[in-house]
N, CA, C and O atoms as a printed pandas DataFrame, in Angstrom:
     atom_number atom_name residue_name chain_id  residue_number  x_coord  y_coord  z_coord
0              1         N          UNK        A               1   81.144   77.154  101.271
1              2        CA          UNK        A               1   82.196   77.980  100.731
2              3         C          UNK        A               1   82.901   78.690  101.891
3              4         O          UNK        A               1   82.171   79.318  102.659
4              5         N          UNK        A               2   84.291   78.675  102.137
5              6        CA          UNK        A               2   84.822   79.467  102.943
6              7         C          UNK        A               2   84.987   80.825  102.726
7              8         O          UNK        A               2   85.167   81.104  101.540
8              9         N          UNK        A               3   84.983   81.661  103.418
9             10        CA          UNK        A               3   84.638   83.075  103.456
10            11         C          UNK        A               3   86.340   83.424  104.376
11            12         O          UNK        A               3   86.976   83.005  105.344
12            13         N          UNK        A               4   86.486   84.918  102.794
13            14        CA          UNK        A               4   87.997   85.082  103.075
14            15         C          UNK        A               4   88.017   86.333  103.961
15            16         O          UNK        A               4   87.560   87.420  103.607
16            17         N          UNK        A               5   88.776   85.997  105.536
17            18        CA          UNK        A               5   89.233   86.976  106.630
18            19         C          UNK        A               5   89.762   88.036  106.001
19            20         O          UNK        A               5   90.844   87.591  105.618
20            21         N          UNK        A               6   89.695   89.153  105.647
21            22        CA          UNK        A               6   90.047   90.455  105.236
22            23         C          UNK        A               6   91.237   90.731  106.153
23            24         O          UNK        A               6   92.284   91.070  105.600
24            25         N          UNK        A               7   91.203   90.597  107.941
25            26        CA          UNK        A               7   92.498   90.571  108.431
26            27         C          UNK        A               7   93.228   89.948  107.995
27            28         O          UNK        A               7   93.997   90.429  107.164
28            29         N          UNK        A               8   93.314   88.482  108.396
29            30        CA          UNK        A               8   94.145   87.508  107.291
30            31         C          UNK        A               8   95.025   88.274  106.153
31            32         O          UNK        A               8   96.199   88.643  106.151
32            33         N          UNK        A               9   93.831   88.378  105.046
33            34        CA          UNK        A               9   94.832   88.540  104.125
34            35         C          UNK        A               9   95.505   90.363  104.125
35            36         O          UNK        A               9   95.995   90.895  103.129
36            37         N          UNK        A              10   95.362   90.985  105.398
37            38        CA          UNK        A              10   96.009   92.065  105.471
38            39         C          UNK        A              10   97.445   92.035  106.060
39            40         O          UNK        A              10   98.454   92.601  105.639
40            41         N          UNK        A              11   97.233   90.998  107.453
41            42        CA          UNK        A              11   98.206   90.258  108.121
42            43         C          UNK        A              11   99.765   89.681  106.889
43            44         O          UNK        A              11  100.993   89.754  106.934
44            45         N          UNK        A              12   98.819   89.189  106.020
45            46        CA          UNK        A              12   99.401   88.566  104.936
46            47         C          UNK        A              12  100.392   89.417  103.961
47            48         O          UNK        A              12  101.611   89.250  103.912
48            49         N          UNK        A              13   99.581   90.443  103.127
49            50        CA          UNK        A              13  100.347   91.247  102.701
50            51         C          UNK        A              13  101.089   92.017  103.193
51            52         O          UNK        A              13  102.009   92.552  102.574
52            53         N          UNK        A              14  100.773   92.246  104.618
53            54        CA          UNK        A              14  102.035   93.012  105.620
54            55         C          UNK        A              14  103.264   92.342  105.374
55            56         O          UNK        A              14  104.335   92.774  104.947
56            57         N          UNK        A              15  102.971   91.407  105.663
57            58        CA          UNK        A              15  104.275   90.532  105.777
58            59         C          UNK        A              15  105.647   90.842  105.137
59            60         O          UNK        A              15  106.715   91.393  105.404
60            61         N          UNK        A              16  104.736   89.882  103.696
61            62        CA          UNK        A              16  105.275   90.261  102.629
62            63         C          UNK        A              16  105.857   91.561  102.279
63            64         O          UNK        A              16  106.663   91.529  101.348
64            65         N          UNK        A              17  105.664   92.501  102.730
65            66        CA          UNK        A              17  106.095   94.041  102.591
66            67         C          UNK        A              17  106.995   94.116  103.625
67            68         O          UNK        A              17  107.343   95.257  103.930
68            69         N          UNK        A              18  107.498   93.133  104.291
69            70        CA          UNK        A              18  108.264   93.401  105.360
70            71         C          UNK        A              18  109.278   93.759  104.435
71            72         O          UNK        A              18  109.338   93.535  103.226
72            73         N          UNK        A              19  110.310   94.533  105.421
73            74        CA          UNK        A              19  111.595   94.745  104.798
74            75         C          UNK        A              19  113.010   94.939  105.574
75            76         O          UNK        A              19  113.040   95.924  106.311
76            77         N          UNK        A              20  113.968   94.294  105.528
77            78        CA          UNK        A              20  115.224   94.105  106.454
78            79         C          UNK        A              20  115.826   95.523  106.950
79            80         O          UNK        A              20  116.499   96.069  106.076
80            81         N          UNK        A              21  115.752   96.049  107.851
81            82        CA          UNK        A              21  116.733   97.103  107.838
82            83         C          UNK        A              21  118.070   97.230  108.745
83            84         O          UNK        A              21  118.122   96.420  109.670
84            85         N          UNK        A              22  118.791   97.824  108.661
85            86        CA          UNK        A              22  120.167   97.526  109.524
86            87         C          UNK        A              22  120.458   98.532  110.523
87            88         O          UNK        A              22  119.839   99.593  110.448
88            89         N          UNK        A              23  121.178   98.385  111.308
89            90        CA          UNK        A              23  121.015   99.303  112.254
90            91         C          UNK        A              23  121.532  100.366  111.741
91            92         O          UNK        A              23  121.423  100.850  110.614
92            93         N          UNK        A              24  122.388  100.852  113.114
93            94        CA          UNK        A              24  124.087  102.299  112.741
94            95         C          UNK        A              24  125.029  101.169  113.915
95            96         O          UNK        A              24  126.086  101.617  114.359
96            97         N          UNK        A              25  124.628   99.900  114.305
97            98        CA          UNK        A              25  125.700   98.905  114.912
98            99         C          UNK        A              25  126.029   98.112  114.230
99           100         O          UNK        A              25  126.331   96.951  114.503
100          101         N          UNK        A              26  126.011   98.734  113.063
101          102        CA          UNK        A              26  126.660   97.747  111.837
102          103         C          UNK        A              26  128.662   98.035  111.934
103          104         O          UNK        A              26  129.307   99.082  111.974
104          105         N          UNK        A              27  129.021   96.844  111.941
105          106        CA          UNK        A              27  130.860   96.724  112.181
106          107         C          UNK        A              27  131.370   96.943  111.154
107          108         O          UNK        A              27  132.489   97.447  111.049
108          109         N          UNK        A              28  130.090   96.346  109.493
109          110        CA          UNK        A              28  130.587   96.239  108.706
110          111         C          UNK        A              28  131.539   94.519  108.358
111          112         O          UNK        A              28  132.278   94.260  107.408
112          113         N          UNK        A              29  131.223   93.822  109.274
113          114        CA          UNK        A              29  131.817   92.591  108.437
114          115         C          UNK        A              29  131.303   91.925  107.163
115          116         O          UNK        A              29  131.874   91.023  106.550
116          117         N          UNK        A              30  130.375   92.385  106.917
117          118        CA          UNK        A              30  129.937   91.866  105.165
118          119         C          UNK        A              30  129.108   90.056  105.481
119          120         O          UNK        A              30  128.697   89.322  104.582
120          121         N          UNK        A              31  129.073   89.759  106.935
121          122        CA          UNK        A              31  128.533   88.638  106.906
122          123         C          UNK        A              31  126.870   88.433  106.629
123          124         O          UNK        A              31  126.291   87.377  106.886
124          125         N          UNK        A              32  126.149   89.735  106.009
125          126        CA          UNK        A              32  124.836   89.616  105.660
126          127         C          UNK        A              32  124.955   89.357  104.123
127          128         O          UNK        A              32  124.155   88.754  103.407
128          129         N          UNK        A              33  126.418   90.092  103.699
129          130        CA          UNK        A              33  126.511   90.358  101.824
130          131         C          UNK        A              33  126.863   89.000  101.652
131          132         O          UNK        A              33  126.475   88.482  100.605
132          133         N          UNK        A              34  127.738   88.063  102.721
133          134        CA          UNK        A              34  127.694   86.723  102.362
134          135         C          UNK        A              34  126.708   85.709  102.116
135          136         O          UNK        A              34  126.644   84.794  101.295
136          137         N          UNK        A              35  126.117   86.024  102.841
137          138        CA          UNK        A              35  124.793   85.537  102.977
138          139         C          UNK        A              35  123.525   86.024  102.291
139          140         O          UNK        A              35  122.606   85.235  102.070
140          141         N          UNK        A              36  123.476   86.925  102.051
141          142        CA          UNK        A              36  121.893   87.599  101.242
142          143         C          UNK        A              36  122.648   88.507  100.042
143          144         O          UNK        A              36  121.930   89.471   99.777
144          145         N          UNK        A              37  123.942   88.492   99.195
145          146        CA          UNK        A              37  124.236   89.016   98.018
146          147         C          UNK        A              37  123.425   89.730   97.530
147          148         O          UNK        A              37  123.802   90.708   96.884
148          149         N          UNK        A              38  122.112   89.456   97.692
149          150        CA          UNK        A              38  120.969   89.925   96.765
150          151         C          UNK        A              38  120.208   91.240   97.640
151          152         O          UNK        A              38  120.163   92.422   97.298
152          153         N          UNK        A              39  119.733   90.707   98.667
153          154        CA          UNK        A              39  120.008   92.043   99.920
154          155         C          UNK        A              39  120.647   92.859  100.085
155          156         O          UNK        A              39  120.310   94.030   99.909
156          157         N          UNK        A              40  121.945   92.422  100.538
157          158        CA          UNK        A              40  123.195   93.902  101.500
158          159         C          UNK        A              40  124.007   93.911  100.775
159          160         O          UNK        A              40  124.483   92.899  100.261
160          161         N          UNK        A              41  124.400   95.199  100.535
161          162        CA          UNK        A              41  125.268   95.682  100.007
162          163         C          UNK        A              41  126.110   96.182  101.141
163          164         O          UNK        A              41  125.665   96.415  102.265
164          165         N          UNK        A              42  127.868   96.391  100.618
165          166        CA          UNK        A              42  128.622   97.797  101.827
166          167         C          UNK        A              42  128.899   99.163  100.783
167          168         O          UNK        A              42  129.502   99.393   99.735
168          169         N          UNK        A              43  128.090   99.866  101.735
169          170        CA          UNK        A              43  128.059  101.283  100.839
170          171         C          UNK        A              43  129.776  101.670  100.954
171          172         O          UNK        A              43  130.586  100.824  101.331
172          173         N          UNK        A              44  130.178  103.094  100.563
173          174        CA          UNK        A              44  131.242  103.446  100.538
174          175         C          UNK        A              44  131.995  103.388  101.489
175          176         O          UNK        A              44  133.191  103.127  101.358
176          177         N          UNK        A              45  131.411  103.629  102.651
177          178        CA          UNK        A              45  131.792  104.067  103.818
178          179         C          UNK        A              45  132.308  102.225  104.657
179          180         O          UNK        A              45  133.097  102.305  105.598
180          181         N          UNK        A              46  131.768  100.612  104.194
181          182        CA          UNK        A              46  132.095   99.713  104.420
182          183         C          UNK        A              46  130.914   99.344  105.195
183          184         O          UNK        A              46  131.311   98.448  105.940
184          185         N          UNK        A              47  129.891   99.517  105.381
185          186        CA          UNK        A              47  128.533   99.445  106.241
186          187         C          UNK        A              47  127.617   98.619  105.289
187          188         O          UNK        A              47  127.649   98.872  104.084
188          189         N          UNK        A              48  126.818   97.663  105.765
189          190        CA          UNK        A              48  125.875   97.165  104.955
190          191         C          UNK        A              48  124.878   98.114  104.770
191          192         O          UNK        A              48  124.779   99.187  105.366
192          193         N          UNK        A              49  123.937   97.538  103.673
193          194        CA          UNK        A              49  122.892   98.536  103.369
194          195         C          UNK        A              49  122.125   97.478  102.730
195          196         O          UNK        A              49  122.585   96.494  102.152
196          197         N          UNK        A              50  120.513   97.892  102.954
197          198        CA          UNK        A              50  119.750   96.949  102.134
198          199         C          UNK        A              50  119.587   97.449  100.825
199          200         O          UNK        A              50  119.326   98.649  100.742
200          201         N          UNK        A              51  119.693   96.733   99.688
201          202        CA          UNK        A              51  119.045   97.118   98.313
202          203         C          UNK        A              51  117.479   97.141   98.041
203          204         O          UNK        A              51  116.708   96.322   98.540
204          205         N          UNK        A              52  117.209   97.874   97.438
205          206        CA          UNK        A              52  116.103   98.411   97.093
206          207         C          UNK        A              52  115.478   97.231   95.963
207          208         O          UNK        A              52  115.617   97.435   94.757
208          209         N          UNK        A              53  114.853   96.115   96.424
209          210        CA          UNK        A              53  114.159   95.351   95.675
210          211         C          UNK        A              53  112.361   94.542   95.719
211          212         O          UNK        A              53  111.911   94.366   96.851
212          213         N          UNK        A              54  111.792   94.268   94.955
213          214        CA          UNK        A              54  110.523   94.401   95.169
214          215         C          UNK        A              54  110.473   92.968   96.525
215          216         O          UNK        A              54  109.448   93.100   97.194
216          217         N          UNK        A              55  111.012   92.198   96.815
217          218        CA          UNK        A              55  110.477   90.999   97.807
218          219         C          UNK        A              55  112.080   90.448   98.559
219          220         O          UNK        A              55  113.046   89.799   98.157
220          221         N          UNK        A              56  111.776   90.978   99.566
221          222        CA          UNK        A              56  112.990   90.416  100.413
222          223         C          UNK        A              56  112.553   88.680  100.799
223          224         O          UNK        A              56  113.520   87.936  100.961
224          225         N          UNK        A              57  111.547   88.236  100.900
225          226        CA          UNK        A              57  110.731   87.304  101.649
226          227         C          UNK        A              57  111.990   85.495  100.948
227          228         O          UNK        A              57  112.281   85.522   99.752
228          229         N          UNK        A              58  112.183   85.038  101.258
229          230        CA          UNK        A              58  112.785   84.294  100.532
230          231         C          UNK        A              58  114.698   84.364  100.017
231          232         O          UNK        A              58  115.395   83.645   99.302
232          233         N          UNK        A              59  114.910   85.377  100.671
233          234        CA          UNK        A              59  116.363   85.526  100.333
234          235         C          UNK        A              59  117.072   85.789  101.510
235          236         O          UNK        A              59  117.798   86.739  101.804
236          237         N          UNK        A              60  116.680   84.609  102.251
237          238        CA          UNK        A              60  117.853   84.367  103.455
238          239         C          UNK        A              60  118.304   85.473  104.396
239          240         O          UNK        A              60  119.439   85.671  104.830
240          241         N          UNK        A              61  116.883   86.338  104.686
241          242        CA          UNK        A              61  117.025   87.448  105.393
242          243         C          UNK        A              61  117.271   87.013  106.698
243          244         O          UNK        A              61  118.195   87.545  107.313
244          245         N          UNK        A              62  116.691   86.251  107.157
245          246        CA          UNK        A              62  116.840   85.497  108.711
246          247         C          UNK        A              62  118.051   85.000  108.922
247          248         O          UNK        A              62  118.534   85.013  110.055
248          249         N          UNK        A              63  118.721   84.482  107.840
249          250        CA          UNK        A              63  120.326   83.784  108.195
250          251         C          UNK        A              63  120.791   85.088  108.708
251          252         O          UNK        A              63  120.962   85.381  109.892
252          253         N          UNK        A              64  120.982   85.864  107.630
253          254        CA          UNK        A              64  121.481   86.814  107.786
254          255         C          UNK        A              64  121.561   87.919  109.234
255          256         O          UNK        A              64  122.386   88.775  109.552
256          257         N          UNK        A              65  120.306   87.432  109.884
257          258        CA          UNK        A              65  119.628   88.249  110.833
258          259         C          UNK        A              65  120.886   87.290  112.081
259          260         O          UNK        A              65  121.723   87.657  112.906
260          261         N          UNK        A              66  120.536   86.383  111.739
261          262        CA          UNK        A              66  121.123   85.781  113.249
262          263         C          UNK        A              66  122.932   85.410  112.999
263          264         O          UNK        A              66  123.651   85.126  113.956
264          265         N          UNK        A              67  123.376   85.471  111.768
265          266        CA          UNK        A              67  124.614   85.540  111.587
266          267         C          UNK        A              67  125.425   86.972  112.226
267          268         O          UNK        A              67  126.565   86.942  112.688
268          269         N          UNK        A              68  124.469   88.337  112.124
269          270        CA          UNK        A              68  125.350   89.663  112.362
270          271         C          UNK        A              68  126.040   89.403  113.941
271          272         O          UNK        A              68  125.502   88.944  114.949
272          273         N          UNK        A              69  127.047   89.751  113.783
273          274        CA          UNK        A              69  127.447   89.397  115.715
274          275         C          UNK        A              69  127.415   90.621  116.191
275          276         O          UNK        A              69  127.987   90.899  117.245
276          277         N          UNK        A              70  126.583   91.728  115.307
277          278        CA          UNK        A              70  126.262   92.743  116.637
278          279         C          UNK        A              70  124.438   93.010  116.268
279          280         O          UNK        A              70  123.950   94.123  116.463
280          281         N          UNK        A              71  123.812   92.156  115.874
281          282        CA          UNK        A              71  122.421   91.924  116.137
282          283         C          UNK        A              71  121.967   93.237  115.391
283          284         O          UNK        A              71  120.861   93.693  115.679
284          285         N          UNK        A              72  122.842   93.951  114.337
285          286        CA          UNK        A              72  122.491   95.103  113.552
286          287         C          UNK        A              72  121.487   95.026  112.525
287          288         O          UNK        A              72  121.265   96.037  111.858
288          289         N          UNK        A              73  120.581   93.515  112.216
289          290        CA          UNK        A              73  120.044   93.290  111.366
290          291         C          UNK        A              73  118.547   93.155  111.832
291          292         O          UNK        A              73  118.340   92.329  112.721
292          293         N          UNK        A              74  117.344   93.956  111.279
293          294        CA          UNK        A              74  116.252   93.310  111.826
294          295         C          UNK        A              74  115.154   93.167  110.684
295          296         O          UNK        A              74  115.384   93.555  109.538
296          297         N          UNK        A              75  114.074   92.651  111.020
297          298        CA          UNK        A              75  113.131   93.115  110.241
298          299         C          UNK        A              75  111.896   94.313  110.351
299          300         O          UNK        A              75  111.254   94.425  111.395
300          301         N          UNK        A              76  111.658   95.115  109.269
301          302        CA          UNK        A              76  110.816   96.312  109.868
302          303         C          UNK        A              76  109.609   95.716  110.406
303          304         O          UNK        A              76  109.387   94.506  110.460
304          305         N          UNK        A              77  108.834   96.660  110.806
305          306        CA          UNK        A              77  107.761   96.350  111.439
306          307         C          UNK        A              77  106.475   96.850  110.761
307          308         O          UNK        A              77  105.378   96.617  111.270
């Protein structure tokens, strides 16, 4: 029987809890809202913002990451 790494699956659920955040070198071109709709929003002010949802993991956070052309997008830590 394999015996389950407790790091592993801590490593694991970290992950998963990751969450996108944006800088204040945001230009505001909306090329994350193109890309992750479900993610970024532009608040009032024309700035992306992440939405508040239970699993970023799967919704094209990485496009998004390497599309910003001022690298305002990362993932938390």
């Amino acid at each position: 029987m394999t015996q389950i790494d407790p790091k592993k699956v801590a490593d694991t659920v970290a992950a998963l809890k990751r969450k996108p955040i944006v800088s204040n070198a945001c230009i505001g071109c909306s090329a994350c809202v193109a890309i992750s709709g479900d993610v970024f929003e532009l608040n009032d002010d024309g700035y992306s913002i992440v939405m508040d949802i239970a699993d970023y993991e799967g919704k094209d956070v990485d496009d998004s990451i390497v599309a910003c052309p001022v690298s305002a997008i990362s993932w938390s830590k």
